[in-house]
Each structure stands twice: as structure tokens, then as C-alpha cells.
N, C-alpha and C positions, 0 to 999 in steps of 0.2 A: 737452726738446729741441724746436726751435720749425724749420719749414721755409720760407723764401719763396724762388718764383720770379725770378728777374729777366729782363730781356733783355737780348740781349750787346750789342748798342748802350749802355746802362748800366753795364755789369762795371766800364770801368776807373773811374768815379769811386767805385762800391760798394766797390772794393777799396780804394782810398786810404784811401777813409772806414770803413772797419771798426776795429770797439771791438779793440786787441789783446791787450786783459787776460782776452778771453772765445774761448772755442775754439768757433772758427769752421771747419766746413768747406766746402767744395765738391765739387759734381759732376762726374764725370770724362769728360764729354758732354754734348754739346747735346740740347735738345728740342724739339720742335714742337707742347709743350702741357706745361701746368702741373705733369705730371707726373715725376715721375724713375723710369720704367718701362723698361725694357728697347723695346715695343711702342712707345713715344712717341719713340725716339730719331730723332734726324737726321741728326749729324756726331760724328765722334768725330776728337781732333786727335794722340793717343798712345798709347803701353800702357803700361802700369806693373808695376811687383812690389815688394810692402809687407816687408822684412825688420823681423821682429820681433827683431833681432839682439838687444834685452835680457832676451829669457829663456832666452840662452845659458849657462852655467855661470859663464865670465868677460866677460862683455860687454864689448865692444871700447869705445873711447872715439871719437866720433863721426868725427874725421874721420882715423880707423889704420883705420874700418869703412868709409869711402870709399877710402881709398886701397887695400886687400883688394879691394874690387867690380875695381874698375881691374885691377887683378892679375890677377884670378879671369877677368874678360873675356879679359886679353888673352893667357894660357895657356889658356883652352876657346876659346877662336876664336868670343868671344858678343860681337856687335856692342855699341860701348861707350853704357853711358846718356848720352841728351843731357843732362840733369839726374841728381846728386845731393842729395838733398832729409831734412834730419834730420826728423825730428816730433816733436822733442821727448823722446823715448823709442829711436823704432826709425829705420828708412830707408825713404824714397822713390826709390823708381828710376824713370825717366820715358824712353820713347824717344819721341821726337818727329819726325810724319808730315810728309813736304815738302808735303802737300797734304791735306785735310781725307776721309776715306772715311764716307759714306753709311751709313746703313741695311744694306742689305743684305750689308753685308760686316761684320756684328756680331757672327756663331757664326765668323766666319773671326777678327775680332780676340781674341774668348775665346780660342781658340782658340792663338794667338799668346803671351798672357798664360798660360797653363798652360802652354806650353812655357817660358815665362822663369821663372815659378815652381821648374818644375824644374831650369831650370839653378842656380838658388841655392836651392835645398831644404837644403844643410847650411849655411848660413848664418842660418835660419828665415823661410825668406819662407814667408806667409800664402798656403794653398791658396783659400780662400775669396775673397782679394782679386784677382780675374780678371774679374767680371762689368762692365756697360757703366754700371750704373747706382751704380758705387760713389762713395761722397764721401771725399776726404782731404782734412789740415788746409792750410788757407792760409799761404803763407808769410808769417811776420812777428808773428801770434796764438801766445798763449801754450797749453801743454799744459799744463792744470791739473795734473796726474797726477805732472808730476816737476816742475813751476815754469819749464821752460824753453820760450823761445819755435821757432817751426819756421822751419827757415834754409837758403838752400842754400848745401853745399856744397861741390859743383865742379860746373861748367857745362861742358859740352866744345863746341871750337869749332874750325871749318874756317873759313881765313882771317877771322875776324873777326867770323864770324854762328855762331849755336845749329848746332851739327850736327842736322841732319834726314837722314831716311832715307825712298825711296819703298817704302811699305807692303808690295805683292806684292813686291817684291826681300826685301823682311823679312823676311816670312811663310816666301817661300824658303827663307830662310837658316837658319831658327830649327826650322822645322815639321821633324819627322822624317822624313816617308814620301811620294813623289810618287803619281798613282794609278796608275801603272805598276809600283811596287814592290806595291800595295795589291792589285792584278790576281794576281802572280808569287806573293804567300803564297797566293793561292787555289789554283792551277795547280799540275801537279806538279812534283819537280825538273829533268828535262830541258826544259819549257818554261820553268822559270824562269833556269836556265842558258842557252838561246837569247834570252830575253829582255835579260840584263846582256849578252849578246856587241850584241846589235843597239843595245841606248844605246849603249854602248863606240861603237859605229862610227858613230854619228848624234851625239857626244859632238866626236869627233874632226872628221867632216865640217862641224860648225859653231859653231866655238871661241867664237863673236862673238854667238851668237844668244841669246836671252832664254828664262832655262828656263824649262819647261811649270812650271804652276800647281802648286802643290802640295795633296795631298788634305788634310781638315781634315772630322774627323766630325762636327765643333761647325756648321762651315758648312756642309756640306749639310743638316743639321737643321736649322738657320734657314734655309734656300733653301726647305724643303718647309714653315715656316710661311709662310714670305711668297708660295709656292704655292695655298696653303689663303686666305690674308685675299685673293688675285686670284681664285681662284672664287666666292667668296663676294659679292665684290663685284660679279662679272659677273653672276652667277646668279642672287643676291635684294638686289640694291641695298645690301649693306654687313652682312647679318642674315640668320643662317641659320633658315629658318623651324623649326616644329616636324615632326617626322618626319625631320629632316636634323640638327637642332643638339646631342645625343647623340653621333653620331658626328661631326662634324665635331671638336667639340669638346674630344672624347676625345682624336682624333692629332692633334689641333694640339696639346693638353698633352702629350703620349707627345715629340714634338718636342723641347719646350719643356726638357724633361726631362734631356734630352744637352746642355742648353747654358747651363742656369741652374743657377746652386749649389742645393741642397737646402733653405736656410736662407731663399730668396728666392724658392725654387717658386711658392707657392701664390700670393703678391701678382701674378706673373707673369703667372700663367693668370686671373687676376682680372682685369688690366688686358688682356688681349688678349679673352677672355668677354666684357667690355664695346664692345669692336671689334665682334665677326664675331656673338654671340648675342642672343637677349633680355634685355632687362636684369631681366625679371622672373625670367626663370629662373638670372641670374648672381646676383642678390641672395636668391635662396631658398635654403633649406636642402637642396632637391636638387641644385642642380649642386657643394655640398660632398661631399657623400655619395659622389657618381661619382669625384669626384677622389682620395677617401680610400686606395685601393690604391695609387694611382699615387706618390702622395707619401709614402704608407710605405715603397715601395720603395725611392724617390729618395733617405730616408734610410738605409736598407739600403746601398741602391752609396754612397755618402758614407762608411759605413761601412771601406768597400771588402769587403761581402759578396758574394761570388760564387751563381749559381742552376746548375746542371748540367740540360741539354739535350745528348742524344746523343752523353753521353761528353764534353761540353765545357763548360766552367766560363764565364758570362757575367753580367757586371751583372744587378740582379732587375729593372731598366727593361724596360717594352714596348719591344717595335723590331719594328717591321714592314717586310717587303721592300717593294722602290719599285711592282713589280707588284700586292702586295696594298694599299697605299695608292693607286695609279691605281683597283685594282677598288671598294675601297669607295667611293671619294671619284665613284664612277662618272663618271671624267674621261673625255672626247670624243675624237674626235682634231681636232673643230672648236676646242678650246681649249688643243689639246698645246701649237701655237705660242706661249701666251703662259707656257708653263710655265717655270721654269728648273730645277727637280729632274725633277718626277712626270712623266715621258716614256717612250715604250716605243722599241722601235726602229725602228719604221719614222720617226717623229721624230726619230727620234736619225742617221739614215741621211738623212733629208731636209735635216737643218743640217749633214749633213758635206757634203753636195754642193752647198748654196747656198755652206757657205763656199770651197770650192775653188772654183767658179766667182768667187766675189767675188777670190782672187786669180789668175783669168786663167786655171785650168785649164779645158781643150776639153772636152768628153765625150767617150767613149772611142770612140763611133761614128764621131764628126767623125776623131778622132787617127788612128782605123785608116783610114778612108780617104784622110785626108792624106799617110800613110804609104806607102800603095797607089800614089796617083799619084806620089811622090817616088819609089818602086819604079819604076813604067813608064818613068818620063824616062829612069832612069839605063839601065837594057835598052836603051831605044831611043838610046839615046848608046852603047852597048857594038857594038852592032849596026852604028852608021856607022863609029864610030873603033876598032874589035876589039883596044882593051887596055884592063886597069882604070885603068891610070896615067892616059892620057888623058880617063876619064872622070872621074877626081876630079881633073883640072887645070882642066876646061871649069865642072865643079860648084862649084869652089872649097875641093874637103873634103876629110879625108886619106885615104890609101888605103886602110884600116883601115873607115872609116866608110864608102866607097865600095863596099866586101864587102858590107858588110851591107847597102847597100840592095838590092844584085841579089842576096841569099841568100833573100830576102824571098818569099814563095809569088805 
């Protein structure tokens, strides 16, 4: 099996011009270098889920297994695939982005993808086919395997264009757990019962409003790689020297680990090693050796072997808290700002009050004494005109709100 790059400026004449008698596939991502690495990605335009639907007992005939997907969506309430796509064997399911997502939102789109896995787990979608850097066959080339060519087929469409979908609305919809719910299993039951009363009523007070983000463990583990390659880059120009490249190293693959299949690990932490390391210590026999626990484990939880820590059962993956990845990685707080994971709280308390002030909240010094002098008017209005009526008619507020300004100390 032979690999060439191209550039997408080129794709549509490459595609015409492909041999179809030869199984051809493609990448399911852009890159910003010759690579098809996870670390190389740029843009990613959809998610997918591969049903192996012909190693079922009675395998469906292609398109009674299209028309099941459609079904299946629209009794579990899973947004329906813009494409259905045969391979000649199994099925392509493609949801497709109204807008192309970056890099950075790469462990959030795994992430997406393993939850559409699961939605069709008894139909046999491929656990494995989740990652950024996966290739499937081109429409139109044949699949040697059974003689048939890959075809799509049903395309869903709003008024007349591809249905697309805006990704974090996706993500919402698909992803299980907000970080509020992720908060409440920590907490105990009565904080987490206060907690569902107060969405409830933050639910209800703002029917219109864009839910909060949803949590995705795939994505904060890529948040805290691409944490790791910005200090690295600030710190020793793109290379982590010696006495630093050990650990860096290390949790950047411990990362890596939550967010790449087991089967794909190692090339992973190869192609990010050549990022942020030496290259003499990524091509020696030592930076294999280091990695060797890590990726036994990674097959371990692949496995789905569990490890017991304190009475509780947990993947044999390293996972370190944010606090002890800030201590090793001996983060600043000169460089907390350009973090987007590894932040402690006085950071975390710093971006919650720039962002309130960015939509127009006072400080609370300013508010109380704006409060204060809105207090004195109304006293010294109560004082000439000695009723409250009068003075929420002069104010212009009701009589309600009028109380409360003279109740005020």
C-alpha cells in the first residue's frame, strides 16, 4: 500500500482522475504537512462511524442497512448522517460541519466520534474508526474484497444543499455529560440535588440561550497537549532541552493516551517527539524504552482492563491531576495566560472577571456604591415628599422596588 500527499487545491482533478479498479482511499483531515498524524492536523470537515454491518449474522443488504441507520436515528433522537456511504462491504456514516474546526478541537471531535460509535454499537460500528487521522475508501473505486464499487447511498438535504450541522451544537447533542453534571458525581447527594434544581431554573429563565459547552475527557487531553507544545515553544524555541525532555515527554504521551486508539499510540507520540524533542533522542532506542509501560497499558484499557486505586476500578492509563501536571511542568503564572487547560485558580478567577467585565459587569465596589447613592436620592426624596408612592412616581420605578431602595443601610 503506497501513500501520496496532495494539496486540496488538487483533490478535485485527483479525484476524477483516480484508477477505480484499484482501492483507493482517503484521509479524513486536512494537514499542514506531508504527514497524516494526529499532531500535523489543521481542519477537519465531519465525523464519521464505519459499521462493519457484514460481520452480522444476517447482514443487511445495503441500502435496508441505510434505511435501519435513518430509523435507528430518528427513534434515539441521533442527529441524522449528512451522507450515507456503502464501502463495498460495510457502511460510511459522515456528519457534516457547516464550517471547517481546527486543530484544537481534535480530542473534542474523538470524542464526538466515540459517542456516534456508541450510538450504533449493535449494528457493528468499528470502535477503532474514531481517530483524526483515519483514511476511508473513495467514492466510486472498487473494494477488492467483495468486487463492489463504494457508493453513496442517501444524502440528506435541507432545502436543496448537504445537511450540515454547527459542530459545538453537535457535540452538545451527542456528548453525554456537561461539566456541571461532571462537578455533581464528584459532590455529594444533596449538592447534587441543589445543583439539578438551579439548571432547572437557569433552564427555564433562558429557553433561547446556547447551552454551556459540553465536557469531553478526549478534549481536555488534547487542550493539555497543545498546552505542553506552547511551553515548549515559548520556553526553548520548539525543543525541549535535556533535563526537561523525560518529563515533558512522558505527559505529553500519558495525554496522548486518552485520545488515540491503542493501535495508533506509538506513531502518535513519534510524530509529536519530533515536534517538541530531540530528534536524536526520538530516533534512539531510549525514548522507546520510556514509552513501553505507557503503551502496554494503553493496550490494557483497549482491552477494557480496569487497575483498583482506593477501592475504585480505573483504566491502567497514567492520569495525572491538572495541579500535578501545572507542578511538574513548573508552569508560571507569567505563562498561566496563554494556557488553556493547565491553570490554577487564581487564573481561573482572573478569566472569570475579565470575562464579566467584557460583557459590561461593574465591580462590586463600583455596584455597591452606585447602590448607596441610588439609596440616598430616594431617603432624601422620602424626606420632602413623606410617601413611598411619591417617591417611586418622581423615580419612575414601582413601589416594590422603591422599598428596597430606602430598606438599604
Amino acid at each position: 500500500m503506497s501513500q501520496h500527499p496532495h494539496r486540496l487545491s488538487d483533490m478535485d482533478w485527483i479525484l476524477r482522475n483516480v484508477n477505480p479498479n484499484i482501492d483507493t482511499y482517503m484521509s479524513q483531515g486536512f494537514f499542514d504537512a506531508p504527514c497524516r498524524r494526529a499532531m500535523h492536523l489543521a481542519w477537519l470537515t465531519h465525523g464519521f462511524v464505519d459499521l462493519d454491518n457484514y460481520r452480522l449474522p444476517v447482514p443487511p443488504e445495503p441500502r435496508l442497512a441505510a434505511f435501519w441507520v435513518r430509523e435507528h436515528c430518528h427513534d434515539n433522537n441521533i442527529p441524522a448522517p449528512s451522507l450515507i456511504i456503502f464501502s463495498g462491504r460495510g457502511i460510511y456514516l459522515k456528519w457534516m460541519w457547516s464550517s471547517p474546526i481546527p486543530r484544537a478541537a481534535a480530542g473534542r471531535a474523538v470524542a464526538v466520534n466515540r459517542a456516534l460509535v456508541k450510538a450504533f454499537a449493535a449494528r457493528g460500528a468499528d470502535p477503532a474508526c474514531v481517530d483524526v487521522s483515519r483514511i476511508l475508501r473513495v467514492v466510486g473505486t472498487v473494494n477488492s474484497k467483495s468486487g463492489a464499487p463504494a457508493e453513496i447511498l442517501w444524502q440528506e438535504e435541507r432545502d436543496g444543499q448537504i445537511l450540515t450541522y454547527d459542530f459545538e451544537r453537535f457535540a452538545n447533542e451527542v456528548l453525554p455529560h456537561t461539566m456541571e453534571k461532571i462537578r455533581s458525581f464528584r459532590e455529594g447527594a444533596a449538592q447534587a440535588r441543589m445543583h439539578i434544581l438551579a439548571q432547572e431554573r437557569s433552564k427555564r429563565r433562558s429557553q433561547q440561550r446556547v447551552p454551556g459547552k459540553k465536557f469531553a475527557v478526549e478534549d481536555w487531553h488534547w487542550g493539555v497537549v497543545e498546552d505542553i507544545r506552547t511551553i515548549v515553544e515559548r520556553r526553548w524555541n520548539g525543543t525541549a532541552p535535556e533535563g526537561h525532555r523525560d518529563i515533558v515527554g512522558h505527559l505529553a504521551a500519558c495525554q496522548l493516551a486518552r485520545v488515540i486508539p491503542a493501535g495508533q499510540l506509538w506513531h502518535e507520540i513519534v510524530a509529536l517527539g519530533r515536534l517538541i524533542l530531540p530528534s536524536n533522542y526520538v530516533n534512539g532506542p531510549e525514548f522507546r524504552q520510556h514509552c513501553s509501560t505507557l503503551l502496554n497499558n494503553a493496550r490494557r484499557a483497549a482491552r477494557g482492563e480496569k487497575t483498583e486505586f482506593e477501592g475504585k476500578a480505573y483504566p491502567p492509563v497514567y492520569t495525572y491531576r491538572r495541579d500535578t501536571l501545572i507542578e511538574r511542568l513548573e508552569i508560571t503564572p507569567a505563562e498561566m495566560p496563554l494556557m488553556t487547560r493547565l491553570i490554577d485558580k487564581a487564573e481561573h478567577d482572573r478569566r472569570g472577571v475579565e470575562a464579566r467585565r467584557a460583557k459590561g459587569v461593574i465591580p462590586r465596589t463600583e455596584y455597591e456604591a452606585a447602590a448607596a447613592e441610588r439609596s440616598a436620592e430616594a431617603r432624601a426624596i422620602l424626606m420632602e415628599c413623606g410617601s413611598i408612592k411619591a417617591v417611586a412616581e418622581r423615580l419612575g420605578i414601582s413601589y416594590e422596588a422603591t422599598k428596597k431602595r430606602l430598606q438599604r443601610a
